[in-house]
N, C-alpha and C positions, 0 to 999 in steps of 0.2 A: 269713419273709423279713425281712430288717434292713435298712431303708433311712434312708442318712447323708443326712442333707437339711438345709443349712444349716449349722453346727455340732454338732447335736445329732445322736444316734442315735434313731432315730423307727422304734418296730415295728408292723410292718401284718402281716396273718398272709396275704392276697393281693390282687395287686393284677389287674384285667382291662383288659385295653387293647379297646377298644370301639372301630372305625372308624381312622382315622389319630392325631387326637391328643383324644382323649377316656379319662379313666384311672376305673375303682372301685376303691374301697381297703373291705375288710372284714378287721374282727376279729372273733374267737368267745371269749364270756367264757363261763366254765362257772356264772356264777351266774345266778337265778332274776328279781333285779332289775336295772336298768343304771341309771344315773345320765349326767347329762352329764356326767364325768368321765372314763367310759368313753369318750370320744368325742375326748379330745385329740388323740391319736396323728394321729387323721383330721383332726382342726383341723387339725393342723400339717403333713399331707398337702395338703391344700386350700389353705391359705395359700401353700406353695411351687408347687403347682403351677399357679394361679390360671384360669384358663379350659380348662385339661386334663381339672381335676378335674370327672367329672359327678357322682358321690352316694359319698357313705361308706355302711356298713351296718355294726349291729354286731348279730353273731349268738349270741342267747342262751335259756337255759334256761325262760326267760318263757311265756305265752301267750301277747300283745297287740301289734299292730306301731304303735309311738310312734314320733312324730316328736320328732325333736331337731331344731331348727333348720333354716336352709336348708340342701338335699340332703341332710343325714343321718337317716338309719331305725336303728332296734332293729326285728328280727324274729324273728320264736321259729324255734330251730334247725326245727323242723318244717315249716317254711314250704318246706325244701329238697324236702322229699316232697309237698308239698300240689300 
């Protein structure tokens, strides 16, 4: 999913609408580490939508569920089966 938000093109690969106005934004990177780097897209989901936004997630080939920041997670694709 491609969402234009602000001027910029901003890709989120989904987003869930949780309740009335509460949004998750997750991306899945197919590498083994994430970096905060990985996590702009979501910054810049979060900054536009500012009290919308409840958590980012970014889902990756990892073991370990790392916080980035407020509301953002790394979680190892596997977590979807656990």
């Amino acid at each position: 999913m491609n969402l234009d938000l602000s001027s910029t093109e901003v890709k989120i690969f989904l987003l869930l609408y949780i309740k009335k106005n509460a949004i998750i934004g997750i991306e899945i990177k197919a590498r083994s580490k994430v970096t905060a780097k990985d996590f702009i897209h979501l910054e810049a989901l979060k900054n536009d939508l500012g009290n919308q936004f409840l958590r980012g997630f970014v889902l990756y080939n990892g073991n370990d569920i790392v916080p980035f920041g407020v509301d953002m997670w790394a979680l190892p694709l596997t977590s979807l089966w656990a």
